[in-house]
N, C-alpha and C positions, 0 to 999 in steps of 0.2 A: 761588497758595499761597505762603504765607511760611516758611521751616524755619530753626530754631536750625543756626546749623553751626559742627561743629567740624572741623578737619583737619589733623591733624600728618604733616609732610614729613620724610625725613632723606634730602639731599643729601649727595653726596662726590666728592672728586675730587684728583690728583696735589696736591701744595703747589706752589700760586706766586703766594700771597696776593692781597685783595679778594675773597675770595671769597662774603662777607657781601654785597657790594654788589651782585654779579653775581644772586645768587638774588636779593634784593630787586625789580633791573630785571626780571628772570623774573617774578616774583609780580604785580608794577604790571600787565605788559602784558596776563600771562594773564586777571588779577581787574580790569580797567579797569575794567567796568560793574558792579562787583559791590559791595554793602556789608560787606566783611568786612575784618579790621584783623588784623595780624598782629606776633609778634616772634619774632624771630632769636636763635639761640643761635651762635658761631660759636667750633669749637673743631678743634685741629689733635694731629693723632695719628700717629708712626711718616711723616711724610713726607708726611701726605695729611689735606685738609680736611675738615672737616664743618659742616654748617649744618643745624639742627634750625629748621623754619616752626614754629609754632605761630599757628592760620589759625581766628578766632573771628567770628562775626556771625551778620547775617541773609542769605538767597540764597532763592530762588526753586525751587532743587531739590526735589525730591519725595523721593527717596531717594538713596543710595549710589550706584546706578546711572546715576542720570541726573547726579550731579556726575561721574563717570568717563568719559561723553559729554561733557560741556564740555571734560572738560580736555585728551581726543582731541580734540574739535575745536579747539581754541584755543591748548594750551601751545606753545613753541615745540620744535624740535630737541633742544638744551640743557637743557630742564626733564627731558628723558625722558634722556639721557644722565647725567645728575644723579643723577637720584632712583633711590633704593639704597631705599628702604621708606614706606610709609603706615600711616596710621591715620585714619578717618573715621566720625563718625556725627553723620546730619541727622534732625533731630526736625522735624516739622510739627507746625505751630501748630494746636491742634484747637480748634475753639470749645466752647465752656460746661466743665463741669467735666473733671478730667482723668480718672476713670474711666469715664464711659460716653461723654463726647464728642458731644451730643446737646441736653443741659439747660444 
């Protein structure tokens, strides 16, 4: 099954700049095998980073739940130390029209 995905990340952390590159290497390793493209927002507040993902494609996920299984199984350390909030929603691709899903 193929699912529209979207997923906005907002990482943070102390300032001591790159921190734009560090979540990128994070996103590369997590997403290797995955078709989804992403951009960075990187913005510094009161002494301390923030990197907004903004995480578009296609994935193989089924729902919400099972991209939250990938990312327990896969993210590193750091991604979960990171990550201060989400937002996610995966659409599956239905076949024939989009209100009955059938025709």
């Amino acid at each position: 099954m193929t699912s529209e995905t979207y997923i906005d990340f907002c990482f943070m952390r102390a300032e001591k700049g790159g921190f734009a590159a560090e979540i990128e290497n994070l996103l590369k390793n997590t997403f290797a095998k995955k078709r989804l493209n992403w951009f960075l927002e990187e913005k510094t507040i009161d002494g301390a980073e923030m990197v907004v993902a903004e995480i578009k494609g296609m994935s193989d996920w089924g729902s919400e739940d099972e991209t939250i299984q990938f990312l327990e199984a896969h993210a590193e350390d750091k991604f979960w130390e990171y990550l201060q909030g989400y937002k996610m929603f995966i659409y599956p691709v239905k076949r024939g029209c989009s209100s009955c899903g059938t025709h």
